[in-house]
C-alpha positions as CSV (number, residue, x, y, z in Angstrom):
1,X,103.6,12.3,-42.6
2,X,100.2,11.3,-43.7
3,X,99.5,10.0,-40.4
4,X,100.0,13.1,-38.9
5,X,98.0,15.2,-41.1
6,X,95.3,12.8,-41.2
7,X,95.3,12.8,-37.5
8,X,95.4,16.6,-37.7
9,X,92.3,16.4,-39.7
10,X,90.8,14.0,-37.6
11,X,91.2,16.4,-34.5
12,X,89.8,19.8,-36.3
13,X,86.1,17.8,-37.5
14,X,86.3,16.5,-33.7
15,X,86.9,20.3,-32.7
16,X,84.4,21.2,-35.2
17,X,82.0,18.6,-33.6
18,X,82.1,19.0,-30.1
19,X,81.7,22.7,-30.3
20,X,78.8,23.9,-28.9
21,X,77.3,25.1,-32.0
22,X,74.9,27.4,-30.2
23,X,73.5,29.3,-32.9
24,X,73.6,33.2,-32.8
25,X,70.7,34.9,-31.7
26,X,70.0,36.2,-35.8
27,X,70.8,32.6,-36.9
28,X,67.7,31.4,-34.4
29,X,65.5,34.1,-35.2
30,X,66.2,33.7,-39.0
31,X,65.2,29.8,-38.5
32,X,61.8,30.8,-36.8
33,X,61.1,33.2,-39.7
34,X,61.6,30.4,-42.3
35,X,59.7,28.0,-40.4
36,X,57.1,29.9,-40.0
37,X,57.3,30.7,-44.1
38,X,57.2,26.4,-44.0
39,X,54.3,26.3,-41.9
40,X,52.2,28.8,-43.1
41,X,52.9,27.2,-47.1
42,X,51.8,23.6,-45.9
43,X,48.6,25.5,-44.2
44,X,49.4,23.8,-40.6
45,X,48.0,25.4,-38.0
46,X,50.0,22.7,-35.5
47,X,53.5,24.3,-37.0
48,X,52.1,27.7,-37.2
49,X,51.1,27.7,-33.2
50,X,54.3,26.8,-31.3
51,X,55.8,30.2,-33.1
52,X,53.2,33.0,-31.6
53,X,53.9,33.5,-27.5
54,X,51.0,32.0,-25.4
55,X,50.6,36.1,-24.5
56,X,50.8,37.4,-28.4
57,X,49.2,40.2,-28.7
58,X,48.7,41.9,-32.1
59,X,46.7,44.5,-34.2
60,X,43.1,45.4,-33.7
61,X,43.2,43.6,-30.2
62,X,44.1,40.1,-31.7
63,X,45.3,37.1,-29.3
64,X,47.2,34.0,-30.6
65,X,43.7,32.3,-30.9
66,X,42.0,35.2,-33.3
67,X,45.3,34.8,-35.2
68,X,45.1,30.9,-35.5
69,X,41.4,31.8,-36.2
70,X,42.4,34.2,-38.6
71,X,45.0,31.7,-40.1
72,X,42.3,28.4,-40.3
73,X,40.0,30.6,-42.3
74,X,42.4,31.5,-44.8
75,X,43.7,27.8,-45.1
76,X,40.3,26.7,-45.8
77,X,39.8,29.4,-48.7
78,X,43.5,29.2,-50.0
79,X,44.4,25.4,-50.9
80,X,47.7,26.2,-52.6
81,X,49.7,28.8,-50.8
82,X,53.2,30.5,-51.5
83,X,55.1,32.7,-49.7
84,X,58.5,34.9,-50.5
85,X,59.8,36.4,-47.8
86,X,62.5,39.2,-47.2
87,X,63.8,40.7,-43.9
88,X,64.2,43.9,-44.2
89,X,65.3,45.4,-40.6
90,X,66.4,42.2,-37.8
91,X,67.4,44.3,-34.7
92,X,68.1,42.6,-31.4
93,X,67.3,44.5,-28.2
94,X,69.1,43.1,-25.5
95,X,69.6,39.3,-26.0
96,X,66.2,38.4,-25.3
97,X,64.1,40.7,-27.7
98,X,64.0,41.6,-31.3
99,X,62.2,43.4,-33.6
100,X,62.1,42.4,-37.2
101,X,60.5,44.3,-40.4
102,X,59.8,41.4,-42.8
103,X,58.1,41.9,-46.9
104,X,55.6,38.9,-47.7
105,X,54.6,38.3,-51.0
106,X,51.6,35.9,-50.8
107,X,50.2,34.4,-54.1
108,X,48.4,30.8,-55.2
109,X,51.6,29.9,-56.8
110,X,55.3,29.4,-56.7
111,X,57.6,32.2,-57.0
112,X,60.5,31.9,-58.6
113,X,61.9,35.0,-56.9
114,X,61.4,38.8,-56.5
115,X,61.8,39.6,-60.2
116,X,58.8,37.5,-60.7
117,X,56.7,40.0,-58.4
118,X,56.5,42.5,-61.6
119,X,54.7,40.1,-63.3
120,X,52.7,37.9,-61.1
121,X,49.6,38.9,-58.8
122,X,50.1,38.7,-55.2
123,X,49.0,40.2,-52.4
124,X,52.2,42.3,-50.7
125,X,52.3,42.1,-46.9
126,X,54.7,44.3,-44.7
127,X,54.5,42.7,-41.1
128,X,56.7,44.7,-38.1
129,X,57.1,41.7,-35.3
130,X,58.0,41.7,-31.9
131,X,60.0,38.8,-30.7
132,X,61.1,37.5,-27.5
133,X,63.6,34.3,-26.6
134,X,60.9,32.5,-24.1
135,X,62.5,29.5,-22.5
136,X,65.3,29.4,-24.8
137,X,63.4,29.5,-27.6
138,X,62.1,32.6,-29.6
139,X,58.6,33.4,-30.5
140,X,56.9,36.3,-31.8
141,X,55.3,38.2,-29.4
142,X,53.4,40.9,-31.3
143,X,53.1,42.1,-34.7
144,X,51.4,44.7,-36.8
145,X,50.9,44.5,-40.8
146,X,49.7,46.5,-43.6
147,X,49.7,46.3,-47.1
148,X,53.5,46.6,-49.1
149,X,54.2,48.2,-52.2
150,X,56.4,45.7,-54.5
151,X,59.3,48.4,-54.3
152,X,59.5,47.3,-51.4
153,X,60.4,44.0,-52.2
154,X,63.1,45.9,-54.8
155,X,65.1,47.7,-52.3
C-alpha cells in the first residue's frame, strides 16, 4: 500500500515538474514590476536598463537614455533608497500589451508598510506604464507620472 501511494506521490511532483510552468502574462508582468522595485533600491542602472524597451518613449519627450540619465542623477544624490510599491489597475490588452497604474512611495528609509506612510516623509509617485511582451519578454514601453496623494496608497 505504501508503495503505491508513495509511487503516486512520486508521479504528481514529476507532473508538477515537468509542466511547463509558463508563467501567466500578470505573473510576468508582476515579476518585472518588482524587479524593477529591486533595481531601482540597489541604485543599478545595469538592472534598471534591460526593463525600459530600446524605443521607450515617455513624458516631456524622454527616451530610455534621458530616463537612465534621469535615474544616474538621482542615484548619485540619493545613497539609500526605498521603495513601496502598489499596483493599482494591471490590464492586459491583447496578450502582448498592458497597461499598469502603479503608487510609489519613495523615501531614504525602509518602510515597513503603507500604514507607515502617515507618519514618515516620502515623496508619493503615481506612474501610468505602457508595457509590451518584446521577444518573450515584457518591458515597459512608455510611461507618465505625477505626484500621488497617500490616499492613494489607502485605497
Amino acid at each position: 500500500m505504501l508503495g503505491r501511494l508513495g509511487t503516486l506521490l512520486l508521479l504528481l511532483l514529476l507532473i508538477t515538474a515537468c509542466s511547463n510552468g509558463e508563467k501567466t502574462p500578470e505573473e510576468q508582468i508582476r515579476e518585472l514590476l518588482d524587479t524593477g522595485e529591486q533595481a531601482v533600491e540597489s541604485r543599478s542602472l545595469s538592472a534598471v536598463s534591460p526593463l525600459l524597451s530600446a524605443t521607450y518613449s515617455g513624458g516631456a519627450g524622454r527616451n530610455k537614455q534621458a530616463i537612465m540619465r534621469l535615474l544616474a542623477g538621482y542615484f548619485v544624490a540619493h545613497q539609500s533608497i526605498h521603495l513601496l510599491t502598489q499596483v493599482s489597475r494591471l490590464e492586459l490588452i491583447g496578450e502582448q500589451r498592458a497597461e499598469v497604474t502603479l503608487f510609489v512611495a519613495v523615501a531614504g528609509q525602509p518602510f515597513s508598510g503603507v500604514s507607515q506612510l502617515l507618519s514618515m516623509r516620502a515623496d508619493l509617485i503615481r506612474l501610468d506604464l505602457t508595457l509590451a511582451a518584446e521577444q518573450g519578454e515584457w518591458q515597459v514601453q512608455s510611461g507618465e507620472w505625477r505626484r500621488a496623494e497617500k490616499r492613494d496608497f489607502l485605497e
